[in-house]
LOVEXKE-160790 format. One line per 4 residues: for each residue y, x, z of C-alpha. Coordinates in steps of 0.05 Angstrom, whole numbers, plus 32768, in hexadecimal, padded with zeros to 4 digits. Example, Ala and Ser with C-alpha at 12.3 -4.5 7.8 and 13.67 -1.06 7.14 Angstrom:
2
7FA6/80F6/809C; 7FEB/8111/808F
//
This chain:
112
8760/888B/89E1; 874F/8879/8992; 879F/885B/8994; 87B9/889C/89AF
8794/88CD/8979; 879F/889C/893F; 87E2/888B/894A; 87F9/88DD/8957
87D2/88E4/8915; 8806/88B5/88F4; 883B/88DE/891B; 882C/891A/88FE
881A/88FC/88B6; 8865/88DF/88BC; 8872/892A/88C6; 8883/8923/8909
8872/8948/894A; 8880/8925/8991; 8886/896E/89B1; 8876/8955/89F8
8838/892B/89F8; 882B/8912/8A3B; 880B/88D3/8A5B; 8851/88D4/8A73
8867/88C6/8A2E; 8838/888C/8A13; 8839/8843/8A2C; 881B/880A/8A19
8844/87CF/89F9; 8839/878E/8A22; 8811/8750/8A08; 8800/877F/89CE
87E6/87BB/89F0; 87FF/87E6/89B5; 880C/882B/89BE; 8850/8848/89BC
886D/888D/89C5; 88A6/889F/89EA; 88D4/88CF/89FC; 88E1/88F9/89BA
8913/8928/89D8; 88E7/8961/89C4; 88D2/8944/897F; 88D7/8968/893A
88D3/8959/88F9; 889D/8995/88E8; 8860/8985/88BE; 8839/89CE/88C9
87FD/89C3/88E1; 8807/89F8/8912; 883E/89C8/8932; 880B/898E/8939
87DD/89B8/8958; 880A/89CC/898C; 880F/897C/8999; 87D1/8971/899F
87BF/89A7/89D2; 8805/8995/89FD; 87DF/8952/89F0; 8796/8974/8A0D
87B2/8992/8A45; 87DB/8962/8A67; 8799/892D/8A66; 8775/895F/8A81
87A5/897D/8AB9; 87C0/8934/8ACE; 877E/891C/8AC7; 8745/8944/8ADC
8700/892B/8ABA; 8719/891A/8A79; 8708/893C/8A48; 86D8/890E/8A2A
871E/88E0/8A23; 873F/891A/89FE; 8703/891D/89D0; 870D/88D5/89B6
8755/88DC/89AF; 8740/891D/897D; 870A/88F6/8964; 873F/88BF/8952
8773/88F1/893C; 873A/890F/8910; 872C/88C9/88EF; 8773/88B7/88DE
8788/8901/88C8; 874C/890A/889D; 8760/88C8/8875; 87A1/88EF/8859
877C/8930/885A; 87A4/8955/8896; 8765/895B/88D0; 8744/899C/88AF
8789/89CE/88B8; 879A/89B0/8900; 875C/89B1/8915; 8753/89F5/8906
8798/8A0E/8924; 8786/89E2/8961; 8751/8A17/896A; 8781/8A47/8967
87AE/8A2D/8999; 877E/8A29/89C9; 8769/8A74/89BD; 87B2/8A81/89CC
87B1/8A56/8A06; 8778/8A70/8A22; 8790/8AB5/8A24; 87CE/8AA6/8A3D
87AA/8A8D/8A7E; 8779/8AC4/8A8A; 87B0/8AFE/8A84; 87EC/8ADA/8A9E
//
């Protein structure tokens, strides 16, 4: 979980944003066990903030819909993300448009 937040930390600080973050998407080099993301079909080259935010919660929600239970794991990968992003000064804007995407998200679920 601390490879997935601080290496989408170093994503983003590279001013990149995956655009489909998935389990789907992240495997695990063999013999290493480094983490490596794939499928950048959706990626951009977008440093807002608001853009990693969106990452992250794609990120949140496909945890927790393909894997009911874990939201303690999400909260290390932030945790992680946090650490790395707050080294080059980017966690305090993300963070606080991650709140806002959630917001969003949850009222697009309770009126449709």
């Amino acid at each position: 979980m601390r490879q997935i937040g601080a290496a989408l930390a170093k994503l983003h600080a590279s001013s990149l944003v995956h655009g489909d973050l998935t389990t789907s998407n992240m495997m695990l080099r063999q013999g290493s066990g480094t983490l490596v993301f794939i499928d950048f079909g959706l990626a951009s080259s977008r440093p807002e903030d608001e853009d990693k935010a969106v990452d992250l919660y794609v990120m949140e929600r496909a945890f927790l819909s393909t894997h009911p239970g874990a939201e303690a794991l999400v909260e290390e990968v932030l945790r992680a993300y946090e650490a790395a992003a707050s080294e080059k000064g980017g966690w305090k804007g993300v963070n606080k448009k991650l709140q806002d995407v959630r917001m969003r998200g949850r009222k697009r679920s309770m009126f449709g």
